[in-house]
C-alpha positions, -999 to +999 in steps of 0.1 A: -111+077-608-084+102-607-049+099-590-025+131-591+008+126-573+032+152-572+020+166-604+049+195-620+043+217-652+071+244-659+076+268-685+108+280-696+102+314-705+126+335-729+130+372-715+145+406-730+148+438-723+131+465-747+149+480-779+164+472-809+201+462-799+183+438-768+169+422-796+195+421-821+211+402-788+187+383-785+196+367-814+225+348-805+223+349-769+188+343-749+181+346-710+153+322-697+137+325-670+117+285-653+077+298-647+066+275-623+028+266-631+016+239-614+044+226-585+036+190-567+001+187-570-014+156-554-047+146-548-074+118-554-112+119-572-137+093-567-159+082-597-190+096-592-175+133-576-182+167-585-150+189-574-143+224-580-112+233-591-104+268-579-078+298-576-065+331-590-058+339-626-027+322-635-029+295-602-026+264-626-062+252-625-063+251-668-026+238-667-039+212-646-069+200-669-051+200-697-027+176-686-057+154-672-067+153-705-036+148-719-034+177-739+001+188-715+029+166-705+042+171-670+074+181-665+074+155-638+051+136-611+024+111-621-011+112-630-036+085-637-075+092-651-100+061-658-067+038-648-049+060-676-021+081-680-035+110-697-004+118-722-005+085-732-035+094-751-050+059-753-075+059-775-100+044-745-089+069-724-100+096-753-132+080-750-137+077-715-127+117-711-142+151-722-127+184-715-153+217-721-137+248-721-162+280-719-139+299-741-133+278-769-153+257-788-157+228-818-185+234-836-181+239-872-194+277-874-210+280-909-231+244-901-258+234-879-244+217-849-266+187-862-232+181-886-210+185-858-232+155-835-228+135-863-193+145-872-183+136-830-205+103-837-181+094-864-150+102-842-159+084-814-173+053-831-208+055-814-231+029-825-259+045-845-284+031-820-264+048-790-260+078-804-295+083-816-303+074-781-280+098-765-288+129-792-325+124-782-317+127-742-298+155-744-319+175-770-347+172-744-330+178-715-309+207-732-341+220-751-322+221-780-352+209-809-353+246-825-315+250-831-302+215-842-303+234-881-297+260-873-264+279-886-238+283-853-231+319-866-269+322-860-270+312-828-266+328-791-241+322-768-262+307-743-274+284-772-235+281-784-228+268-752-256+237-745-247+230-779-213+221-769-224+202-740-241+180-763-216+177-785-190+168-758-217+143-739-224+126-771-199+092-760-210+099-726-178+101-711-172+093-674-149+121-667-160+160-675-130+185-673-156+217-674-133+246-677-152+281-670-188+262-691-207+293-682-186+323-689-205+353-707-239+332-699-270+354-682-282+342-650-313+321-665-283+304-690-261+298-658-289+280-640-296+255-668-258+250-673-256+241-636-289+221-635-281+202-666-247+191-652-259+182-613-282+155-639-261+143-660-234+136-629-261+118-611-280+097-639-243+088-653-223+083-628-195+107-643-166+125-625-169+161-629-137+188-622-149+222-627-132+256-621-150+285-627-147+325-615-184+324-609-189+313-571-228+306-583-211+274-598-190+265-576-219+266-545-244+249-566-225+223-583-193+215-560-199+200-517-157+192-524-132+223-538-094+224-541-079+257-541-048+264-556-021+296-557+006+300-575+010+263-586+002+243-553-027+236-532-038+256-506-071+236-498-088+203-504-119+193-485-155+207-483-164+242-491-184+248-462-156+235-440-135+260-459-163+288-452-164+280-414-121+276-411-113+312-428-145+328-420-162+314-390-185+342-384-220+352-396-230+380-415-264+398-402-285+420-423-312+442-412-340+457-429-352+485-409-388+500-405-375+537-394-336+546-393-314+548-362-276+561-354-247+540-351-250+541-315-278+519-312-255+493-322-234+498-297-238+474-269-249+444-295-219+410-293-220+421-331-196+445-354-213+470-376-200+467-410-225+495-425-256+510-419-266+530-449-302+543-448-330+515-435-300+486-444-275+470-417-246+447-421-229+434-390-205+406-383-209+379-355-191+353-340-208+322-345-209+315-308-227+349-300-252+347-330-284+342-309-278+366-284-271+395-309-300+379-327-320+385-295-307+421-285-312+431-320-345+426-323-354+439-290-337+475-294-344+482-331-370+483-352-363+452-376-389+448-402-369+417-415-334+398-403-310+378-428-283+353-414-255+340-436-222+324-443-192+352-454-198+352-496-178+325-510-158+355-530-143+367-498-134+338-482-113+330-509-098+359-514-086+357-476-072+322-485-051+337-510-034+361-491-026+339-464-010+314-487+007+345-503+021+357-472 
């Protein structure tokens, strides 16, 4: 569904010092600088995927999308969506494609989204019978019967945002470029976000690419990532491959019925992170888990044990560095 090969976007970036003579110099004579932001990406998507899209601020995740969906043109390399070229802009390839991005958005913002469905419907040459067909699905599975007249000014954010789902699923489009769709939501908001895309990938069929900041996403929506820094990729595979590469060990948290020294920790195959008050947080090699397991709960008084991966959050962060270095 998507083929990326040796994919390069770079800026070229005027610079100046500060004052008024540097830019009365400016004038006639400028000094660039080349900002490299996205440099030889390849990769390849299935139909049918759901991949996260992940790195730092300024990585080249949104670069990326946007020449996906041909809103960029590469400086060089290839890319190819649907059997497309994205800057090509067919207008079946339009059709086929849909990129949401959490901080901006198209509906008209003194009307009811209802004009904005029907203004998309118009757009994207949707048979009446289709679209009515479509509207209905995703009103019910978005809940959105109480807002569809209602004023967008009017509305929440969280009601801002499955409004724009619907607006951008209308031509159900076999590729989804979902660029941060939760940001700002609450937690309840984040969950239907997340639940209403897992359905709509598996009752469609469509591709999905999403990068988001909120791991929560990532976890529930993405089994594949790719991880870029500064412009190239650092991983592509499954996230809990990634989890068990960079951070093979477990994390163990104790809840404890009285509280004891750091000592008592002391001849445990596990390192104490913190003990603060009736809480412990150790760290142990996966190979050891069920012995510390064992000893643990023989010399303390545990009145309840937690095993888990390293958060997602960390592990990343310890990818970056290591590319960075």
């Amino acid at each position: 569904m998507i083929e990326v090969d040796k994919l390069v976007k770079h800026y070229r970036v005027h610079e100046r010092p500060p004052g008024v003579m540097a830019a009365a110099r400016s004038l006639l004579r400028r000094s660039y600088r080349v900002v490299p932001a996205v440099d030889g990406v390849s990769f390849r998507i299935a139909a049918g995927e759901r991949v996260g899209f992940l790195g730092p601020n300024g990585a080249g995740k949104t670069t990326t999308l946007k020449m996906l969906s041909g809103l960029l043109h590469p400086t060089s390399g290839s890319a190819r969506v649907f059997g497309y070229t994205p800057f090509q802009r067919s207008p079946d390839f339009l059709r086929a494609i849909m990129l949401v991005a959490g901080q901006k958005q198209q509906l008209l913002w003194d009307l009811p989204p209802a004009d904005t469905f029907e203004l998309n419907r118009a757009i994207y040459d949707v048979p009446r019978a289709e679209y009515k067909r479509s509207l209905d699905e995703l009103v019910t599975l978005l809940k959105l019967e109480s807002v569809l007249k209602k004023p967008v000014r009017q509305m929440s954010l969280g009601e801002r945002m499955k409004c724009e789902l619907c607006a951008a699923l209308l031509h159900q489009p076999k590729v989804l470029f979902l660029d941060e769709p939760t940001i700002g939501l609450d937690v309840t908001m984040q969950v239907v976000v997340r639940d209403f895309i897992r359905r709509y990938n598996q009752e469609h069929g469509a591709t999905v690419i999403l990068t988001s900041h909120y791991m929560e996403d990532v976890a529930a929506l993405c089994p594949r990532i790719i991880v870029v820094n500064q412009g190239r990729i650092v991983w592509d595979g499954a996230l809990a491959d990634l989890v068990r590469e960079v951070h093979p060990e477990k994390r163990v948290t104790l809840r404890l019925s009285q509280a004891v020294p750091e000592s008592a920790f002391a001849n445990c195959p596990a390192r104490l992170i913190k003990l603060s008050g009736l809480e412990a947080h150790l760290q142990v090699p996966k190979d050891a888990l069920q012995r510390a397991v064992s000893q643990l709960l023989d010399a303390l008084p545990v009145a309840d044990l937690t095993v888990e991966d390293a958060p997602l959050e960390e592990v990343l962060s310890q990818l970056f560095a290591e590319a960075s270095e």
